[in-house]
C-alpha positions as CSV (number, residue, x, y, z in Angstrom):
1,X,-2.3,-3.4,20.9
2,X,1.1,-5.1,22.2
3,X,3.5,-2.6,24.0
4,X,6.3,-2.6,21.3
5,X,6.1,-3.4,17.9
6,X,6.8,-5.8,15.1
7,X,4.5,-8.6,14.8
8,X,5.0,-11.9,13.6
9,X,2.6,-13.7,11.7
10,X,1.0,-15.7,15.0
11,X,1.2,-12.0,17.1
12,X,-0.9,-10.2,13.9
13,X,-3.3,-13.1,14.2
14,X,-3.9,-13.0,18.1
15,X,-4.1,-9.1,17.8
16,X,-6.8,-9.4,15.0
17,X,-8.7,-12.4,17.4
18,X,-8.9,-9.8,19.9
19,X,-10.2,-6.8,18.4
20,X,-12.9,-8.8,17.1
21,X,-13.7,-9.8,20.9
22,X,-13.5,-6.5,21.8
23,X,-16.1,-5.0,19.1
24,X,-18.8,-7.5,20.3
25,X,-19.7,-4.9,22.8
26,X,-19.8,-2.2,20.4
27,X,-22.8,-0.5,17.9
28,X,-20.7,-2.2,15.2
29,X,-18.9,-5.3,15.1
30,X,-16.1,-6.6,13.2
31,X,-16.9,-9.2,11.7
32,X,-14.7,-11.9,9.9
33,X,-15.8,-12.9,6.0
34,X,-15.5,-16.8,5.0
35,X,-14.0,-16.4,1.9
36,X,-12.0,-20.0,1.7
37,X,-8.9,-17.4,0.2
38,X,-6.2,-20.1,0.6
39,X,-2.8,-19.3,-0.6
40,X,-0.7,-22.4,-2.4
41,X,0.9,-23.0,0.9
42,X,-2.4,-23.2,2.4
43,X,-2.5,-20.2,4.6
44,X,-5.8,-17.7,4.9
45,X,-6.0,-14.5,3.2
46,X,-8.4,-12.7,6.4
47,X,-11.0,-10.3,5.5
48,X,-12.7,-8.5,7.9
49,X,-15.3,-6.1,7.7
50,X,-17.1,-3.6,9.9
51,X,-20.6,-1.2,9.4
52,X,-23.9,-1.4,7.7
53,X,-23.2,0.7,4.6
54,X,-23.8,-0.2,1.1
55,X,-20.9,1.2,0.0
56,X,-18.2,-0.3,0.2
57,X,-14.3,1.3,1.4
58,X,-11.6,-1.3,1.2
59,X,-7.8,-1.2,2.8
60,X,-5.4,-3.6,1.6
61,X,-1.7,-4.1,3.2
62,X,1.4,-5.9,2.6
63,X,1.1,-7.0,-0.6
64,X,5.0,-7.1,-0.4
65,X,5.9,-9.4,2.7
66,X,8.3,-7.1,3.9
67,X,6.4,-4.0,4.4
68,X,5.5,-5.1,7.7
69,X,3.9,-1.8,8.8
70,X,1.1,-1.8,6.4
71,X,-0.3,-4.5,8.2
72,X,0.2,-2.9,11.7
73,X,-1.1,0.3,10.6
74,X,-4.3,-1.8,9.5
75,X,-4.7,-3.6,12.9
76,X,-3.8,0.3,14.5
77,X,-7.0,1.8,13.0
78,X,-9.1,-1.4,13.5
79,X,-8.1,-1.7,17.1
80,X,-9.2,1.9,17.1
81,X,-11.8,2.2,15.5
82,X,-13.2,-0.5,18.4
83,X,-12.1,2.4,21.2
84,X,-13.3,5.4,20.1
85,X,-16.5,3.8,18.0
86,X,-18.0,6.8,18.4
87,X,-15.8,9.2,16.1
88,X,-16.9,6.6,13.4
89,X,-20.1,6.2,13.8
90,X,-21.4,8.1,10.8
91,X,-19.0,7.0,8.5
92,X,-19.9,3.1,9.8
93,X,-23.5,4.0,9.2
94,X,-22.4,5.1,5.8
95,X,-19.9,3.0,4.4
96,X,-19.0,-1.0,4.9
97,X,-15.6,-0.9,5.4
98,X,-13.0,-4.0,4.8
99,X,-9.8,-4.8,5.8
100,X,-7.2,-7.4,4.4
101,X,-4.0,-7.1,7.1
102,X,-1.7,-9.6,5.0
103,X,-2.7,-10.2,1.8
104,X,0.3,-11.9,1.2
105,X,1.2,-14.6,4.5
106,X,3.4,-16.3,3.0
107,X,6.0,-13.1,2.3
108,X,4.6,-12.0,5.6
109,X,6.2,-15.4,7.2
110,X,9.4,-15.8,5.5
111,X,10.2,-12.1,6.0
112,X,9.2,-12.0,10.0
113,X,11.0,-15.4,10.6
114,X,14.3,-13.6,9.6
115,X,13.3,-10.8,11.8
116,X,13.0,-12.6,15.2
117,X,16.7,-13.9,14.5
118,X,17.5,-10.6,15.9
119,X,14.8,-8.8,17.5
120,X,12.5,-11.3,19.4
121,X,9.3,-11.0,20.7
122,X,9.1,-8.4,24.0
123,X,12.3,-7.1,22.9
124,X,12.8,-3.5,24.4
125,X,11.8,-0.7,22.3
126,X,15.2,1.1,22.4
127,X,16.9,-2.2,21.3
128,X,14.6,-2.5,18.5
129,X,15.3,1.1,17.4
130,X,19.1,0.3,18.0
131,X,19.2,-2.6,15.0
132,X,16.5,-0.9,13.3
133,X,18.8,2.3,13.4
134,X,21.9,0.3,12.2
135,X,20.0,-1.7,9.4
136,X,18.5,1.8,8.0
137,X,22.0,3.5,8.0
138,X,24.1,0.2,6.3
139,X,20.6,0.3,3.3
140,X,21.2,4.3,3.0
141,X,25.2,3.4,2.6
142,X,24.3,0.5,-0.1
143,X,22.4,3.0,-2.1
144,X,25.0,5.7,-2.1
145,X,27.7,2.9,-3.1
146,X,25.8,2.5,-6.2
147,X,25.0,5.7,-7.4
148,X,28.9,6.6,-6.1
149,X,30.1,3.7,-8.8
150,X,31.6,2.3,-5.8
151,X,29.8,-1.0,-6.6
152,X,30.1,-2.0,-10.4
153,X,28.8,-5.5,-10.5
154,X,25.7,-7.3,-9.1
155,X,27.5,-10.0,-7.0
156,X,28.7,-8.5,-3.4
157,X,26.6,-8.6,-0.8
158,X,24.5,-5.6,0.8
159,X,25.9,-4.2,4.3
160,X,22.0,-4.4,5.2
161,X,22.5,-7.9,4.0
162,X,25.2,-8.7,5.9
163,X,23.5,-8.4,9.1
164,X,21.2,-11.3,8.3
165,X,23.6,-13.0,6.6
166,X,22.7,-16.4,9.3
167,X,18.9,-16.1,8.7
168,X,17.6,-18.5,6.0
169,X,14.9,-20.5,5.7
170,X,16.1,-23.1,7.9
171,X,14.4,-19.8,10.5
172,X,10.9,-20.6,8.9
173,X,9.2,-22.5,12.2
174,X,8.2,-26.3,10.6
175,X,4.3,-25.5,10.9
176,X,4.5,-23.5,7.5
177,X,6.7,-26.5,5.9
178,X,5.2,-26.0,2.5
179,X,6.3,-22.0,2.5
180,X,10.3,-23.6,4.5
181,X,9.8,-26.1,1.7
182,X,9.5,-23.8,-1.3
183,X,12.0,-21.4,-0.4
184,X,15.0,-23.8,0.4
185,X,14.0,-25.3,-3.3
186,X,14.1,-21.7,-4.6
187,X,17.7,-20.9,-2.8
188,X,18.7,-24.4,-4.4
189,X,17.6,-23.3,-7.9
190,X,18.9,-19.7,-8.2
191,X,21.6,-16.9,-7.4
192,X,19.8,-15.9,-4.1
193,X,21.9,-13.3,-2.1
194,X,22.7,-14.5,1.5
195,X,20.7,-12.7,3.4
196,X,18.3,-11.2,1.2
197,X,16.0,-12.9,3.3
198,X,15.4,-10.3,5.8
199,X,13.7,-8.1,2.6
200,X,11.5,-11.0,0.9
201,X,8.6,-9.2,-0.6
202,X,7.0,-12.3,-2.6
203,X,5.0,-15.4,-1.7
204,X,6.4,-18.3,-1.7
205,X,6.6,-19.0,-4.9
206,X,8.8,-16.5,-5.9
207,X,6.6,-13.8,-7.1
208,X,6.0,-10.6,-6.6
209,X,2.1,-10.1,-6.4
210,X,1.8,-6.4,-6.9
211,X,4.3,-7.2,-10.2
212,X,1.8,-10.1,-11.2
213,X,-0.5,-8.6,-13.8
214,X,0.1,-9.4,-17.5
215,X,0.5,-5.3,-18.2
216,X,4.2,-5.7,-16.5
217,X,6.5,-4.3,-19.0
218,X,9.3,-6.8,-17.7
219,X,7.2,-9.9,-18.9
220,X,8.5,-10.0,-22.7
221,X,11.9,-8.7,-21.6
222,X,11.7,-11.6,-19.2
223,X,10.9,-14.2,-22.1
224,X,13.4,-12.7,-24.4
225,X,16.1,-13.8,-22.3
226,X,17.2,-10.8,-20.6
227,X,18.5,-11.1,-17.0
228,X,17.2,-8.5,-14.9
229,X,18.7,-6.8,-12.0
230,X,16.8,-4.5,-9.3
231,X,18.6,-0.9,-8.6
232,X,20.6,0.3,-6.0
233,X,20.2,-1.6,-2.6
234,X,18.6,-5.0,-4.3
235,X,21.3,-4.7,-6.7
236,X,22.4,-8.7,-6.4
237,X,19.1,-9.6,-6.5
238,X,17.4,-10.9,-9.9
239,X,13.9,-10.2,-10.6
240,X,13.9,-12.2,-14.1
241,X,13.8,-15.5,-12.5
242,X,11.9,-16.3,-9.0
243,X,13.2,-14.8,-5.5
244,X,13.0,-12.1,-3.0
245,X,11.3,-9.1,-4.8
246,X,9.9,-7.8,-8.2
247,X,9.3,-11.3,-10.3
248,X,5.9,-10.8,-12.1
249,X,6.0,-14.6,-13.2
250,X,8.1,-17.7,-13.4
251,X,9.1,-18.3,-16.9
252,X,9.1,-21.8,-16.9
253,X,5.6,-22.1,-16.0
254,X,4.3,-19.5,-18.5
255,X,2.3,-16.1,-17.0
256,X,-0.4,-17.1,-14.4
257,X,-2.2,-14.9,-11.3
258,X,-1.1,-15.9,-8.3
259,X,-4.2,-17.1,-6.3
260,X,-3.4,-14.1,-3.9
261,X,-4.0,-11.8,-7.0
262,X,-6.8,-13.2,-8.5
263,X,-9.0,-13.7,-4.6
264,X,-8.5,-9.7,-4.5
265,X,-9.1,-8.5,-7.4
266,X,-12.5,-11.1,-8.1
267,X,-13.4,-9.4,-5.0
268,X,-12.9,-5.7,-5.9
269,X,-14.7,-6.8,-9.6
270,X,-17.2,-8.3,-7.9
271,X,-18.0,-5.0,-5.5
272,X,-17.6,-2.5,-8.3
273,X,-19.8,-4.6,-10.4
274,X,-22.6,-3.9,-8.0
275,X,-22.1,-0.4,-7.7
276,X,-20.9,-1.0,-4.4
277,X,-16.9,0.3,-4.1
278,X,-16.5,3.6,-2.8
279,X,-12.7,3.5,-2.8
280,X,-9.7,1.7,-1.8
281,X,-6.7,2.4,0.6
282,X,-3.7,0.4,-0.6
283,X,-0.7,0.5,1.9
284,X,2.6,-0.1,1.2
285,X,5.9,0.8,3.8
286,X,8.6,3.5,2.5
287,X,8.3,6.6,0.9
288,X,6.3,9.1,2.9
289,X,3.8,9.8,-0.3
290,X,0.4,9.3,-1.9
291,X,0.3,7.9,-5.7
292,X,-3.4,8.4,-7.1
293,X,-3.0,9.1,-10.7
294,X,-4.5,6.2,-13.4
295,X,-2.0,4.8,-15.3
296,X,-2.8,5.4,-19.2
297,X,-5.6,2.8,-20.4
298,X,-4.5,-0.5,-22.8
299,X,-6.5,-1.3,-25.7
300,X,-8.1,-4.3,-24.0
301,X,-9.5,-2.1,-21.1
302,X,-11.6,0.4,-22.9
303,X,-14.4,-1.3,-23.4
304,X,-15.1,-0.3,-20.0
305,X,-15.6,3.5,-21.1
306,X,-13.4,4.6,-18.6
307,X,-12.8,8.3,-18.5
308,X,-9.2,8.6,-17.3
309,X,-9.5,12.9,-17.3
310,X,-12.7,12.3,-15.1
311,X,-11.2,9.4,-12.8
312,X,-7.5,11.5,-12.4
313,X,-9.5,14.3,-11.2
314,X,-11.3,12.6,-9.0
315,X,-8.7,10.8,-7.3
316,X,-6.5,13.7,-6.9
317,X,-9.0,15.8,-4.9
318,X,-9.6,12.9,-2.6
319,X,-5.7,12.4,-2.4
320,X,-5.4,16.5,-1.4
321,X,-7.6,15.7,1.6
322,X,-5.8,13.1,2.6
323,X,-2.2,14.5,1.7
324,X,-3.7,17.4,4.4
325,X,-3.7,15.5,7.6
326,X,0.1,13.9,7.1
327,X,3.4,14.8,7.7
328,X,6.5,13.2,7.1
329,X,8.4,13.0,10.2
330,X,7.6,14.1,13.8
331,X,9.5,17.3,13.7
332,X,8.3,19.1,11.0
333,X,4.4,18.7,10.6
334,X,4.3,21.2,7.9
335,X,6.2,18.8,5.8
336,X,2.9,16.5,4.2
337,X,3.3,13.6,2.3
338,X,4.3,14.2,-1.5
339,X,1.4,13.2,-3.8
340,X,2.4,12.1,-7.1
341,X,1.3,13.8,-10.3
342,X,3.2,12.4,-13.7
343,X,1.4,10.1,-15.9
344,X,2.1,6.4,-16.4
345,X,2.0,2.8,-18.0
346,X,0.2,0.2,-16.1
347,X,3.1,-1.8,-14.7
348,X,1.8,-3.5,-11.5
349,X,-1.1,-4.3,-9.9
350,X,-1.9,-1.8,-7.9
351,X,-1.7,0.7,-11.1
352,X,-4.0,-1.8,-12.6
353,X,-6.4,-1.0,-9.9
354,X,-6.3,2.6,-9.9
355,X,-7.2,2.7,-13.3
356,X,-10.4,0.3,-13.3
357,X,-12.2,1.8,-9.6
358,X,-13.0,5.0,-8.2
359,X,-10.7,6.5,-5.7
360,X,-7.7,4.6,-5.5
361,X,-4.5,5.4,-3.5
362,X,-1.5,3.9,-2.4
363,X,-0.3,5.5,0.7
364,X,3.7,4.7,1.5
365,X,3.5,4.9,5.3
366,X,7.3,5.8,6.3
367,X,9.4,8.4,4.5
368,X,12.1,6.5,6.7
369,X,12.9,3.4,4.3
370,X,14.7,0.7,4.7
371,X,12.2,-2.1,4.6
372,X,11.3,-4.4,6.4
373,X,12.4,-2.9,9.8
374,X,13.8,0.7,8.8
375,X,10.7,2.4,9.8
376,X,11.3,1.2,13.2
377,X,14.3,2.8,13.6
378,X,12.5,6.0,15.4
379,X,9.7,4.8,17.4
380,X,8.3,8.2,17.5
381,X,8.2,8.7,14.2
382,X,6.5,5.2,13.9
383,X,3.8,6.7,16.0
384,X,3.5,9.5,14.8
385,X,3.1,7.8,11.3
386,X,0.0,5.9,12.8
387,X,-1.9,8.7,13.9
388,X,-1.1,11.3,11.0
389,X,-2.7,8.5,8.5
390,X,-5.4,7.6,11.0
391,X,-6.3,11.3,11.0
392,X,-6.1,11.3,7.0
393,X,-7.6,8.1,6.7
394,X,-11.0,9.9,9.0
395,X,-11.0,13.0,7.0
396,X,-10.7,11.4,3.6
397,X,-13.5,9.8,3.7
398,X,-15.5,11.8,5.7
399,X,-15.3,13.9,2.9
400,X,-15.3,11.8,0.4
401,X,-18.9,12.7,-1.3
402,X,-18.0,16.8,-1.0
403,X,-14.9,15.5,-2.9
404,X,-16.7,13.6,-5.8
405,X,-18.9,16.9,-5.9
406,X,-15.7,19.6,-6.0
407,X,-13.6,17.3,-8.5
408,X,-16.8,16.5,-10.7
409,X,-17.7,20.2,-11.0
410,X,-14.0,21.5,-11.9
411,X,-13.9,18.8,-14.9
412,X,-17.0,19.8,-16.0
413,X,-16.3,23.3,-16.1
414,X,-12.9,22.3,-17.9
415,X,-14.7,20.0,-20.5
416,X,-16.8,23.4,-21.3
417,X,-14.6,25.8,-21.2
418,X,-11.5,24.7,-22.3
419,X,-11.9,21.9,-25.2
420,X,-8.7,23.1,-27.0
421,X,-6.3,21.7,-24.4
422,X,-4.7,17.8,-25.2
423,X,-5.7,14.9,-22.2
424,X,-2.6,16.0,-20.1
425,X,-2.7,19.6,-20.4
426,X,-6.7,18.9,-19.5
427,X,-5.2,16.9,-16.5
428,X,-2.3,19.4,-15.4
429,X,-5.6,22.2,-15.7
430,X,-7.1,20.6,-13.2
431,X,-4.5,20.2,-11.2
432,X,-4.1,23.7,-10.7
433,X,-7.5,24.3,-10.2
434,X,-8.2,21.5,-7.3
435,X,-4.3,23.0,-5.6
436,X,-6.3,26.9,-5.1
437,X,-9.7,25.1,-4.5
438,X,-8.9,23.0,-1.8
439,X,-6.9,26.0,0.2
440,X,-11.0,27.5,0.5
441,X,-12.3,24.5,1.0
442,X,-10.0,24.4,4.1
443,X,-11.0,27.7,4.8
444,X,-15.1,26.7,4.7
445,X,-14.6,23.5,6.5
446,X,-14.7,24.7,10.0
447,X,-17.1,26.9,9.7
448,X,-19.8,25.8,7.0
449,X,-22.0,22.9,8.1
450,X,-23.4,22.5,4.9
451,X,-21.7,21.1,2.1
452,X,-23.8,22.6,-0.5
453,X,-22.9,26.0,1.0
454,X,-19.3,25.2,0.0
455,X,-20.2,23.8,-2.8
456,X,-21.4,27.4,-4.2
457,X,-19.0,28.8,-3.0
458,X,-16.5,26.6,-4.9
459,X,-18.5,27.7,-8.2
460,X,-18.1,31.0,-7.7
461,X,-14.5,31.0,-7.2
462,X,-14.1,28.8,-10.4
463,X,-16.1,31.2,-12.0
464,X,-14.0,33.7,-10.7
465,X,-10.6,32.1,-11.8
């Protein structure tokens, strides 16, 4: 991988060109999947994959185009995966795994373009974390303006803004003219911030493509009329009409899927229709946390008998394994990433899929924020986020049948045991359960081979509780 970071579109695709050269030599080879997954604009949705498994694991990035370090964590753990082959070399006999770097090039483009106004390519690392440093501090100030009251209308523009208050479309190089196209006839047609730009997490058209499923509670506030503003930071920015960030669907044209949307999640269907889907790694930039609890089912999704006590349980075990091989910043290492508990409505897409497959997580990388380039701002914490999650992503999955086993034998002992609790006291039960488990599990770990060994021992102690 390049010397310092912050790719642009072209840079991600040379990177992912070589890593496949590289893996030729290797046991396993990545190997690219002709999907014809063309966005509107014309531009290739990649998906690569790598092992002989017939299960399938799948990682997704950037869904939002300014999360740029979900796709550079993606390229980090395939580039490494092709150096040290051999600490993967049972899970690749195991498991197929696939990786889509940019599921969304467009946002991916428009965002980056703004980026190399100020921080070109080979720029030096310390300059790079000097306007990365800046742009984080002036987003932190625009969020305390607004909770201060110090900002009481949704017209003045960001300081984060302000710093890329030049950069427009007219940066978009001429060889994506249909995505330069779109967004100067989008910046014609509405009330797009200067400069909110530098932050643009939809496609071209607009939309937000982890907002576009139909279960997004803004949709029939959207058609009544209601103008819709985002919080704090992207508090000049409107999400009720197309632009930079949250738009689930452009009223005038009624609710469709994006083709971005509907490529992934035909292919997810099509894997967990054949039994095939493990789990799925979903990557997003800021927050420093793990969400993995199923949103509540809607009426027309439980025909599918899906058992949302079973499924929460599940995923939460899972998420504990990974949660235990993070931290949040460089300096404290006992400070793991937060993994979220409280029950919700399906409201995007990503909620949508945690709810129909096994063993979903979204993992936000940085606890820094700030997007697109605030995780940048300490390049040793950017490291160090890259091999914390790399660690996680090993031990997750290395464990992930022991995990199944542990999560499936504390519901059924619940179910049993304990039938007079409601679905979220049933839940928060096994919560607690999972929280003592898994400090033995770490204990047996090292020092029991077999899984089944733990896997009594884990009775007893449930037995025991």
């Amino acid at each position: 991988m390049k010397n310092t970071v912050i790719y642009d579109y072209e840079e991600v695709e040379d990177e992912i060109n070589e890593i496949i050269k590289k893996s030729a030599s290797n046991t396993y080879h990545f190997i690219e999947i002709e999907n014809n997954w063309k966005t509107e604009c014309d531009l290739s949705i990649r998906h690569y994959s790598i092992g002989s498994g017939m299960k399938h694991i799948v990682f997704l990035a950037t869904f939002h185009g300014a999360e740029i370090i979900s796709t550079e964590f993606l390229l980090y753990i395939m580039n490494y995966i092709v150096e040290n082959e051999k600490e993967f070399l049972e899970i690749l006999k195991e498991y197929t795994l696939n990786f889509i770097p940019i599921v969304n090039p467009e946002g991916y483009i428009i965002t980056t373009s703004a980026i190399r106004t100020q921080i070109p390519r080979n720029m030096e690392a310390l300059d790079i974390e000097k306007i990365c440093s800046k742009y984080l501090r002036l987003y932190k100030e625009d969020d305390d303006k607004v909770i201060n009251g110090e900002i009481t209308d949704n017209t003045e523009l960001k300081n984060y803004q302000s710093m890329f208050k030049k950069s427009t479309y007219q940066d978009i190089p001429d060889k994506y003219k249909r995505v330069k196209k779109k967004i100067e006839e989008m910046y014609q047609k509405y009330k797009i911030p200067n400069g909110a730009i530098i932050a643009w997490c939809a496609n071209a058209n607009g939309i937000d493509l982890n907002a576009n499923t139909k279960y997004n509670r803004n949709i029939s506030k959207i058609e009544n009329g209601e103008e819709l503003y985002m919080p704090l930071r992207y508090s000049n920015i409107r999400f009720s009409e197309p632009g930079p960030i949250n738009c689930p669907y452009d009223k005038n044209k009624g609710f469709l899927q994006e083709k971005e949307t509907v490529f992934i999640s035909e292919f997810l269907e099509e894997l967990y229709n054949s039994n095939k889907l493990s789990a799925i790694f979903n990557y997003h930039s800021t927050g420093g946390l793990i969400d993995q609890r199923p949103s509540e089912l809607e009426d027309d999704l439980k025909d599918r008998n899906i058992n949302l006590k079973h499924k929460t349980l599940n995923n939460y075990m899972f998420a504990k394994f990974y949660q235990s091989e993070t931290y949040k910043n460089l300096n404290n290492k006992d400070e793991k990433y937060d993994i979220l508990k409280d029950s919700s409505v399906i409201k995007t897409l990503n909620g949508l899929y945690r709810v129909l497959y096994p063993l979903d997580m979204l993992v936000e990388l940085s606890e820094l924020g700030g997007n697109p380039i605030g995780p940048y701002s300490n390049i040793d914490n950017y490291n160090s986020i890259m091999k914390s999650n790399l660690e996680a992503i090993k031990k997750s999955i290395s464990y992930l049948k022991l995990s199944n086993k542990v999560s499936d034998i504390i519901y059924n002992y619940i179910e049993q045991n304990q039938d007079e609790l409601n679905d979220e006291e049933f839940i928060n039960r096994g919560y607690e359960f999972i929280d003592k488990i898994y400090e033995k599990i770490e204990e047996y770990l090292p020092r029991v081979e077999d899984a089944e060994k733990i896997i009594e021992q884990i009775k007893k102690i449930i037995e025991n509780t």
